[in-house]
Backbone of each chain as ProteinMPNN parsed JSONL, in Angstrom:
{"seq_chain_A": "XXXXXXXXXXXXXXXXXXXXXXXXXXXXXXXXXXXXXXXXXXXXXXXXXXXXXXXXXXXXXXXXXXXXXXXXXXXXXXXXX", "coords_chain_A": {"N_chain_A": [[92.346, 143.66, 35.562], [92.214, 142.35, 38.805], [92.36, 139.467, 40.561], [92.15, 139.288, 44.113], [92.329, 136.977, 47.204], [90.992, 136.097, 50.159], [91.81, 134.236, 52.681], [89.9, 133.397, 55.718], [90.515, 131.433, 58.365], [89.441, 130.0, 61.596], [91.227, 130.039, 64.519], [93.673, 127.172, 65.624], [93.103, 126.35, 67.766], [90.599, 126.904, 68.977], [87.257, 126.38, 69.297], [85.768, 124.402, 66.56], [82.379, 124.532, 65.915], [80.951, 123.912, 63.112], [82.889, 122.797, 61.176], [83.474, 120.835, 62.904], [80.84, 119.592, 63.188], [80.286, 118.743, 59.753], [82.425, 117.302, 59.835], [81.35, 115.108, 61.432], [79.089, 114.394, 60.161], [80.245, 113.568, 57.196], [80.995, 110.656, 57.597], [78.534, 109.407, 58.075], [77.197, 109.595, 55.631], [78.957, 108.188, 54.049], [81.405, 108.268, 53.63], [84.7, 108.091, 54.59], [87.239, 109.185, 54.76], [88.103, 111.662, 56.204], [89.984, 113.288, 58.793], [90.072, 115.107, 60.426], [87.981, 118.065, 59.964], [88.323, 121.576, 59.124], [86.115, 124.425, 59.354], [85.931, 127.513, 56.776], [86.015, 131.169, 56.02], [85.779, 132.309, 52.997], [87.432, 135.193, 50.8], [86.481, 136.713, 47.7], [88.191, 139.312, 46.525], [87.475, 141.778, 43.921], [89.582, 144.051, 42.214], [90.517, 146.798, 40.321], [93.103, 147.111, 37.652], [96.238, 145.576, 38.103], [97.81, 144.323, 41.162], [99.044, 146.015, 43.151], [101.66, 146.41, 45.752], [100.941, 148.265, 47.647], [98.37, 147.8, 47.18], [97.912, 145.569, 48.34], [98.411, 145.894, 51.217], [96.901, 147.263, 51.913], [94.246, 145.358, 52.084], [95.339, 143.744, 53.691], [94.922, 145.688, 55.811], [92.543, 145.675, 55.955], [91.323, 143.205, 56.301], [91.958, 142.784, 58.603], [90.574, 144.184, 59.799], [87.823, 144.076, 59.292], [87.057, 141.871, 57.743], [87.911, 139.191, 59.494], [88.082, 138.146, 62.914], [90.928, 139.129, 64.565], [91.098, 138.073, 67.383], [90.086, 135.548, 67.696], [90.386, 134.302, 65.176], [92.538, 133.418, 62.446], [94.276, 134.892, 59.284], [94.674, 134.671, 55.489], [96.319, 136.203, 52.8], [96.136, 136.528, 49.211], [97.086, 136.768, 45.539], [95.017, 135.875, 43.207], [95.008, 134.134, 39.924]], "CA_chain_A": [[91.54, 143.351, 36.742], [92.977, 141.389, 39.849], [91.464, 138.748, 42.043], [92.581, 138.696, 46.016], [91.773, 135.992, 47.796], [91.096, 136.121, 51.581], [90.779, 133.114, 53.451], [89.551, 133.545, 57.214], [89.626, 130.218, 59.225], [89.607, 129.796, 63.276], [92.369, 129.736, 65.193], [93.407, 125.78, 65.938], [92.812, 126.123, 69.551], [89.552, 127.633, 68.902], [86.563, 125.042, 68.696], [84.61, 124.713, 65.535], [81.233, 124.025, 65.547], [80.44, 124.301, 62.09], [83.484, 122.083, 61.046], [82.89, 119.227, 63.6], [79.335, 119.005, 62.444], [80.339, 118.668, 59.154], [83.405, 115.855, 59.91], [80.792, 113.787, 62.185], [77.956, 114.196, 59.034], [80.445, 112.573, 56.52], [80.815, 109.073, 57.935], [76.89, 108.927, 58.262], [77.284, 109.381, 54.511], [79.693, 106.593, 53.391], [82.708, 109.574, 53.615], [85.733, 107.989, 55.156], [88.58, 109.787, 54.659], [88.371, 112.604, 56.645], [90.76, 112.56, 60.019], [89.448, 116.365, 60.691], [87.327, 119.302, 59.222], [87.573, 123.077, 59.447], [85.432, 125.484, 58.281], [86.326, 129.004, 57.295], [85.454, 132.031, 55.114], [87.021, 132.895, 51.893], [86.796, 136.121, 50.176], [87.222, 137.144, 46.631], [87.951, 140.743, 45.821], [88.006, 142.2, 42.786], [90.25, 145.039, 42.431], [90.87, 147.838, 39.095], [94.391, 146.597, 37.353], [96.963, 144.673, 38.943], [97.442, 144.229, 42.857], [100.088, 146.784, 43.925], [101.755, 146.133, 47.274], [100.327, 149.42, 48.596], [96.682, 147.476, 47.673], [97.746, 144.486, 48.884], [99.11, 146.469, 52.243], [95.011, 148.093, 52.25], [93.716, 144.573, 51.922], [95.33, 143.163, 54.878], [94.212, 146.05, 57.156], [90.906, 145.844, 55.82], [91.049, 142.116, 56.823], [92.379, 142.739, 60.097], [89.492, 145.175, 60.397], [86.749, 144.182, 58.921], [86.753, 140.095, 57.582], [88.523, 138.718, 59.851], [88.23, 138.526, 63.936], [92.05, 138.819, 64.708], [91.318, 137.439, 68.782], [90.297, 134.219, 67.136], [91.039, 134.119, 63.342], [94.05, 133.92, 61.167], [93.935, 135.13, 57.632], [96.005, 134.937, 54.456], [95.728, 137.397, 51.742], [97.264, 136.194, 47.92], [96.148, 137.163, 44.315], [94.656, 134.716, 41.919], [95.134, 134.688, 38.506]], "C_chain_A": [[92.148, 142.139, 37.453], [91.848, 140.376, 40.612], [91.866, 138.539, 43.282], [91.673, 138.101, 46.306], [91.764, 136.064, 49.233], [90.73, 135.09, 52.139], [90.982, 133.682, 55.054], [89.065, 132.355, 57.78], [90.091, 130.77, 60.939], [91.019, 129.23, 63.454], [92.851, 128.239, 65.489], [92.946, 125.605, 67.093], [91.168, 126.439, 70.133], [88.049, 126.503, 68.736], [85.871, 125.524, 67.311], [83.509, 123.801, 64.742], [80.762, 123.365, 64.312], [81.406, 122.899, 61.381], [83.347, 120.781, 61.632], [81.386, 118.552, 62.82], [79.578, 118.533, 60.916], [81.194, 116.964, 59.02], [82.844, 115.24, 60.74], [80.137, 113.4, 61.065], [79.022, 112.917, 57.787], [80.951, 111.111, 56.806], [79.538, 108.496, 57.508], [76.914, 108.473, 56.686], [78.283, 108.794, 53.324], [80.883, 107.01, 53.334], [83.781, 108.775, 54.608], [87.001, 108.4, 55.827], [88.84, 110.75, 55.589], [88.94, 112.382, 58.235], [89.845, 114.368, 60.992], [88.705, 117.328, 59.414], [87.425, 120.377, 59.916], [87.13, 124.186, 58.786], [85.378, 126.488, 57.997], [85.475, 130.225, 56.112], [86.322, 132.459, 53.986], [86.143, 134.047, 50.976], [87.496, 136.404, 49.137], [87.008, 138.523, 46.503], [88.704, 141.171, 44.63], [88.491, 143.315, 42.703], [90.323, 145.565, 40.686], [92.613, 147.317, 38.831], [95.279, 145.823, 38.184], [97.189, 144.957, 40.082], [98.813, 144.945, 42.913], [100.242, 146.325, 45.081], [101.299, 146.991, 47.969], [98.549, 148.508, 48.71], [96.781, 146.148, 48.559], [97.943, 144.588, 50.535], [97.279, 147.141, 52.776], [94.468, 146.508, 52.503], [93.912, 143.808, 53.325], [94.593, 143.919, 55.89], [93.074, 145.977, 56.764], [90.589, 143.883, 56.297], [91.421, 141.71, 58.15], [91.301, 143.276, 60.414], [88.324, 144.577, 60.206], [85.827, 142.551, 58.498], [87.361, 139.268, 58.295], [88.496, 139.105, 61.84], [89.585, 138.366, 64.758], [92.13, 137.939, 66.613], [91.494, 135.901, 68.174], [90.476, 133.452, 65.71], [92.016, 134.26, 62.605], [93.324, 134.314, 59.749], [94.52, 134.969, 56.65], [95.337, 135.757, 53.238], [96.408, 136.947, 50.433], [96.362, 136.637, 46.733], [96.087, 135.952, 43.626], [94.968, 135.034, 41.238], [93.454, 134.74, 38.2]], "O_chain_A": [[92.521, 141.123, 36.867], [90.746, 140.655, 41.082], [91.943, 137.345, 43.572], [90.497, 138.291, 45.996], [92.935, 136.102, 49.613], [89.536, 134.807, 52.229], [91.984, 134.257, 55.48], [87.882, 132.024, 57.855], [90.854, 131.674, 61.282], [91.68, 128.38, 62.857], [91.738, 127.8, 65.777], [92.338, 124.572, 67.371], [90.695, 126.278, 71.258], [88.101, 125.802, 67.726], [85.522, 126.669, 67.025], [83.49, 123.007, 63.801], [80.183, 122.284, 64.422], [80.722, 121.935, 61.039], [83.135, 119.761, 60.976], [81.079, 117.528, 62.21], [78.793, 117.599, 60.751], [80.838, 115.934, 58.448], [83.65, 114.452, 61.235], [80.331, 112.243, 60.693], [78.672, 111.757, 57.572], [81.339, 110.516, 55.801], [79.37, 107.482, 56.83], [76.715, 107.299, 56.373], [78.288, 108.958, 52.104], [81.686, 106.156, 52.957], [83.444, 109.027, 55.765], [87.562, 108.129, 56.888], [90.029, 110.751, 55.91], [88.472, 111.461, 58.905], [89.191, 114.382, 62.036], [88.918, 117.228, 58.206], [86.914, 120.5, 61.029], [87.663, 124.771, 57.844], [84.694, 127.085, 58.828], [84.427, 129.957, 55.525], [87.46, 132.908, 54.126], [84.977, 134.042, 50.582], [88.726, 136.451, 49.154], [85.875, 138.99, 46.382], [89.893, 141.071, 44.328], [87.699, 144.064, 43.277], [90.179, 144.691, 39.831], [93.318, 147.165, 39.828], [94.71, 145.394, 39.188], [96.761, 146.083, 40.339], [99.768, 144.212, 42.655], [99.281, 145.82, 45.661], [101.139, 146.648, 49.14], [97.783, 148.482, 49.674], [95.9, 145.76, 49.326], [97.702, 143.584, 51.206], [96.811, 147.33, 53.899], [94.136, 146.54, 53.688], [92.981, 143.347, 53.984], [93.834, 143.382, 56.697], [92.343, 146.419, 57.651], [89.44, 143.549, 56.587], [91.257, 140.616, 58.69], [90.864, 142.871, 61.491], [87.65, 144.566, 61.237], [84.679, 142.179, 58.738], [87.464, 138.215, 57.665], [88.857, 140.235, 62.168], [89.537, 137.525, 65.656], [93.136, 137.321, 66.962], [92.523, 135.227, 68.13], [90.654, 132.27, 65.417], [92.306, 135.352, 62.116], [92.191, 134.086, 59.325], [95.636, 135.301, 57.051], [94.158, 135.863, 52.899], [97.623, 137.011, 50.62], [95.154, 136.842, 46.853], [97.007, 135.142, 43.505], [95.394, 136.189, 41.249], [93.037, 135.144, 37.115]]}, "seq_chain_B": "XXXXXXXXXXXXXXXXXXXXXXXXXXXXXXXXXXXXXXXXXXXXXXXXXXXXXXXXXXXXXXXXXXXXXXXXXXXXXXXXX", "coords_chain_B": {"N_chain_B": [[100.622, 113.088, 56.532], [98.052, 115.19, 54.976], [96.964, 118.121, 53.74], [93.533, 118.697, 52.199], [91.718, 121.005, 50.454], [89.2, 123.183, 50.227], [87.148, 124.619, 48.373], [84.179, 126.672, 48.01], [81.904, 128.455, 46.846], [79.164, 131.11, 45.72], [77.329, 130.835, 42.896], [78.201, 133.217, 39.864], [76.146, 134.437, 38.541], [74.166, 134.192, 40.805], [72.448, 135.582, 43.594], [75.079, 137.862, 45.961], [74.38, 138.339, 49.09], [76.225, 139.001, 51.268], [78.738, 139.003, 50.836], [77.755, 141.562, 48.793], [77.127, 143.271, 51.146], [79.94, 143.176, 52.863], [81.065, 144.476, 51.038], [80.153, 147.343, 50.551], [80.539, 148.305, 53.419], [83.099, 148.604, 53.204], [84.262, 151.012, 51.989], [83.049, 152.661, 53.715], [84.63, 151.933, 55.739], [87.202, 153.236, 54.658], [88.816, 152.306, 53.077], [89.129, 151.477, 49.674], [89.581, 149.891, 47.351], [88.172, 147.704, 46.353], [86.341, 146.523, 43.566], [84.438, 144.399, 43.892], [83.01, 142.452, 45.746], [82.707, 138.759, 47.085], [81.741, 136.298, 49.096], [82.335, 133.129, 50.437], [82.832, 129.876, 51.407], [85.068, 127.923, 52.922], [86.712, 124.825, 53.257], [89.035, 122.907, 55.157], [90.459, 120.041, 55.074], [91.575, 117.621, 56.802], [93.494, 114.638, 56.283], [94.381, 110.875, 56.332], [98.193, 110.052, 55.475], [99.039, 110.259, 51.974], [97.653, 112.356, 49.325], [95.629, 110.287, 47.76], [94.441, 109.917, 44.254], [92.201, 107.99, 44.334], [90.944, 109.016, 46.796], [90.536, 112.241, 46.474], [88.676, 111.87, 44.566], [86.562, 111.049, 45.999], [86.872, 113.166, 47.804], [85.739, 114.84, 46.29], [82.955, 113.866, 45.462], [81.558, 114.031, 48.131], [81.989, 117.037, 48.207], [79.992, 117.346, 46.516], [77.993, 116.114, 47.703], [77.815, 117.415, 50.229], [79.174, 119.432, 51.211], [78.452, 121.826, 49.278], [75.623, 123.486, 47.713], [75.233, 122.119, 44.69], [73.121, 123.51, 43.093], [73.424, 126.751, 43.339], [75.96, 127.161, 43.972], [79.448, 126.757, 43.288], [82.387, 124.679, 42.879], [85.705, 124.08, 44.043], [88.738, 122.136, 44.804], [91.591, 121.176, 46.094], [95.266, 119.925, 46.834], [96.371, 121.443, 49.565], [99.746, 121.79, 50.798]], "CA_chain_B": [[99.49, 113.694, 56.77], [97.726, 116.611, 53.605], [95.687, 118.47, 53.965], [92.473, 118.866, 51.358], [90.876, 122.578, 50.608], [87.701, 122.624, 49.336], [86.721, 126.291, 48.161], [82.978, 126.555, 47.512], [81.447, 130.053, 46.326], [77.677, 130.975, 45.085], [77.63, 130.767, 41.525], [78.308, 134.319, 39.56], [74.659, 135.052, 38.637], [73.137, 134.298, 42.236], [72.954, 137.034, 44.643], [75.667, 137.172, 47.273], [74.08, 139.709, 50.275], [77.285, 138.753, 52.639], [79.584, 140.13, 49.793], [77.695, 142.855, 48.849], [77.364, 143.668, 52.418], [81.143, 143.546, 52.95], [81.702, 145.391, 50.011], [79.643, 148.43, 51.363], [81.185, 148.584, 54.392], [84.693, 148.834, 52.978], [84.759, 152.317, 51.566], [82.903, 153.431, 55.027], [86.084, 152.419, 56.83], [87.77, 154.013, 54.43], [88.923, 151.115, 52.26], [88.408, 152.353, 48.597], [90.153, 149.108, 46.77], [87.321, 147.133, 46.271], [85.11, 146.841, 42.955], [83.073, 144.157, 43.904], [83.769, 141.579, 46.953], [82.057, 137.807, 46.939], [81.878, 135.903, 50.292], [82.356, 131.74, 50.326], [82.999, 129.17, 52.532], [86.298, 126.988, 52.502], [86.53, 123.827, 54.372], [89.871, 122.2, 55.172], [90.117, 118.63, 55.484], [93.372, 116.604, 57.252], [93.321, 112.94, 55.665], [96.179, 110.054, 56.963], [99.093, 110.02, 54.259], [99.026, 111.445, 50.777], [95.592, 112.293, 48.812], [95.27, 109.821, 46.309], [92.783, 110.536, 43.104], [90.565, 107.964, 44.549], [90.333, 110.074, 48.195], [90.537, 113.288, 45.696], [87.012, 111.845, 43.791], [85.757, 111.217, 47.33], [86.391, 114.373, 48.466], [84.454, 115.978, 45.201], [81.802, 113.603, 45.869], [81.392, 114.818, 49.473], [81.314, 118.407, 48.452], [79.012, 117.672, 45.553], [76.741, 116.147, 48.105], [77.605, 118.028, 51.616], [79.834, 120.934, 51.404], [77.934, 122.634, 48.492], [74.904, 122.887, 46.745], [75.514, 122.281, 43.282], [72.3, 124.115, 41.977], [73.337, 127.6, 43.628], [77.385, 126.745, 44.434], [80.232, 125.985, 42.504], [82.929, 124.939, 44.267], [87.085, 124.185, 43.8], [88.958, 121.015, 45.663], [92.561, 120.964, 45.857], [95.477, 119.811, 47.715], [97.519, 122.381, 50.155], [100.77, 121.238, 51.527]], "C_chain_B": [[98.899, 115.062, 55.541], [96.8, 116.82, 54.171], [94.354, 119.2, 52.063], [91.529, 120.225, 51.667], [90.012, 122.386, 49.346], [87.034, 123.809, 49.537], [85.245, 126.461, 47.788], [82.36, 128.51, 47.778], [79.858, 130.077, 45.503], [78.151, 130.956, 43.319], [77.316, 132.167, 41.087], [76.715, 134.819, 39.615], [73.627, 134.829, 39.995], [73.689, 135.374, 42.949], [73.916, 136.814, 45.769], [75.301, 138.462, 48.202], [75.344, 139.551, 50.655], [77.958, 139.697, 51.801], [79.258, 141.216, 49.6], [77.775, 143.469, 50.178], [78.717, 144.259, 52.808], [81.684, 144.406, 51.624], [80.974, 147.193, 49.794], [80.255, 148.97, 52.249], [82.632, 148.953, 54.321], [85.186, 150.496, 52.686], [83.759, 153.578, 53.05], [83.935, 153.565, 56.139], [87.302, 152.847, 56.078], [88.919, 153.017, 53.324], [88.451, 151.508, 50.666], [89.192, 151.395, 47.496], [88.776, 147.876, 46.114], [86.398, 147.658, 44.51], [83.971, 146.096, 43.153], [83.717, 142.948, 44.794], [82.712, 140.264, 46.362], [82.708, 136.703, 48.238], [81.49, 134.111, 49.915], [82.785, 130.971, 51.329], [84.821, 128.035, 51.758], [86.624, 125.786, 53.71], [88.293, 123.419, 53.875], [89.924, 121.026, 55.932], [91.745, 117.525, 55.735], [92.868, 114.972, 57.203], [94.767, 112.199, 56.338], [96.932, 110.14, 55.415], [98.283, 111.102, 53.312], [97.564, 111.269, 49.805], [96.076, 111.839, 47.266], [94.357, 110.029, 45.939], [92.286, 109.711, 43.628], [89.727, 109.018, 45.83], [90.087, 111.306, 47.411], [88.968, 113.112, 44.924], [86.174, 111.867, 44.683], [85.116, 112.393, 47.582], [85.304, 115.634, 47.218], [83.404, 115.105, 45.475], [81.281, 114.089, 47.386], [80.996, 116.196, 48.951], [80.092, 118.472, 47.412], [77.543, 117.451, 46.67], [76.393, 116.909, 49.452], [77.814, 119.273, 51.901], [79.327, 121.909, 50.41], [76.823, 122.49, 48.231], [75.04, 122.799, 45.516], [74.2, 123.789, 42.396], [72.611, 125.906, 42.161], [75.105, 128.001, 43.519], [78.442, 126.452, 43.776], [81.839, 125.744, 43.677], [84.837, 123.614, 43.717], [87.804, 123.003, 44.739], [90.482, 121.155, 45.029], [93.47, 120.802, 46.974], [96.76, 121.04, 48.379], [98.501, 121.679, 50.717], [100.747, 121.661, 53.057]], "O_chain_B": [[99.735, 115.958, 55.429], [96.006, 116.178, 54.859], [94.66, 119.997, 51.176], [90.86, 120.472, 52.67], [90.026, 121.853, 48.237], [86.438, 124.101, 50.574], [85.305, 126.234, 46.58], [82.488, 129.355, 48.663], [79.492, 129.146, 44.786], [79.276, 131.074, 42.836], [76.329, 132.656, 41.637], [76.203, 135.445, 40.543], [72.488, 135.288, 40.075], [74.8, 135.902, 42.983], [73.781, 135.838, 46.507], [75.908, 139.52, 48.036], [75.876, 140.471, 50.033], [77.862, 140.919, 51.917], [79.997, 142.124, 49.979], [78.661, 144.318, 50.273], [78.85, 145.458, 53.056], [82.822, 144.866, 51.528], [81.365, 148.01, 48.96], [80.619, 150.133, 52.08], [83.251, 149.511, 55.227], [86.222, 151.027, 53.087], [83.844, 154.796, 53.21], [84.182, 154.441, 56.969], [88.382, 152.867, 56.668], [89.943, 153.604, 52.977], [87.278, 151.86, 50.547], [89.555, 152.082, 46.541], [89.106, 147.325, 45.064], [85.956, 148.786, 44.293], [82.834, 146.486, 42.886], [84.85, 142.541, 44.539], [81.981, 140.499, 45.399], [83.893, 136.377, 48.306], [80.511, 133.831, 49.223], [83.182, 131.611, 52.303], [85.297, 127.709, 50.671], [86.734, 126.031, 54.911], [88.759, 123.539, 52.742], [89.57, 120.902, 57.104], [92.566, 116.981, 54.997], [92.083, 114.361, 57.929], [95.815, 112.731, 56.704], [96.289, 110.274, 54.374], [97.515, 112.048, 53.485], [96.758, 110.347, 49.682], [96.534, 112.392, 46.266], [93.368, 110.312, 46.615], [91.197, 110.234, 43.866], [88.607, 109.525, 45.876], [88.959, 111.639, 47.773], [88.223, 114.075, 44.743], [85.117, 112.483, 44.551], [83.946, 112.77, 47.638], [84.599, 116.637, 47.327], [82.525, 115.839, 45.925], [80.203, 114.677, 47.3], [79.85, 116.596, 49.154], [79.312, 119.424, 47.4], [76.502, 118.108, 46.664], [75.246, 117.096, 49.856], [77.119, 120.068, 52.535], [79.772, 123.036, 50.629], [76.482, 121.316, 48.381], [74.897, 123.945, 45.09], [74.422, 124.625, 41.52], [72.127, 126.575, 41.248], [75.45, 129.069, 43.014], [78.286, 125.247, 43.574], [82.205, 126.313, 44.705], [84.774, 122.534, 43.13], [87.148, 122.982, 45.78], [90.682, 121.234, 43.817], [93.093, 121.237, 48.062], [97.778, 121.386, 47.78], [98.049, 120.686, 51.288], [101.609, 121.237, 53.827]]}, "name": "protein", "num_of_chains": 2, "seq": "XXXXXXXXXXXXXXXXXXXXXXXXXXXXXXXXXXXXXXXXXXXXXXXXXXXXXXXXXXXXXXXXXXXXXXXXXXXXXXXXXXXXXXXXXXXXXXXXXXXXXXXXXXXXXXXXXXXXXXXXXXXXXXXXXXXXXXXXXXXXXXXXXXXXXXXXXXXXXXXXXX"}
């Protein structure tokens, strides 16, 4: 049994709400460090035996299609251990 | 300049609708790779220079208290190049 990993963040050019709110909130809360935040979606799928390139070749179009809004989202697709 | 990824996911025994959701929808578009999907959030965080362990305890204190909930959440901090 495999684990793919999908992360889905916003484009850079893209604003994000969700991220800003988050990198204004940690100052309030004593948080320094941060110069930016962005916030995205990550997906784990579990797959039947090891990740063939044919599944890993299904995985992208299914993340072009389906997790992922290619106008304003990049994606990357890799297997965990 | 690093950047800090900070993977946060429900914890196995809580329900994830989003996941199951997307993991429904997959073998309707015809997607048939899937045994069981799980939907999470991933924040990336751009710090000045290189992430020393104290900015590295920071940033787990931050997600312990902002970017996750602990009682529902578990959640992964590491640095990407």
């Amino acid at each position: 049994m495999a684990k793919i990993v999908v992360d889905v963040m916003l484009k850079p050019e893209i604003l994000d709400p969700q991220g800003t709110a988050v990198g204004a909130a940690l100052p309030r809360l004593g948080f320094t460090f941060a110069k930016s935040v962005r916030q995205g979606k990550r997906f784990e799928i579990e797959i039947d035996g090891d990740a063939t390139p044919e599944q890993l070749a299904q995985v992208e179009k299914a993340a072009e299609t389906l997790l992922a809004n290619p106008v304003i989202e990049t994606f990357t697709v890799r297997v965990e251990k």
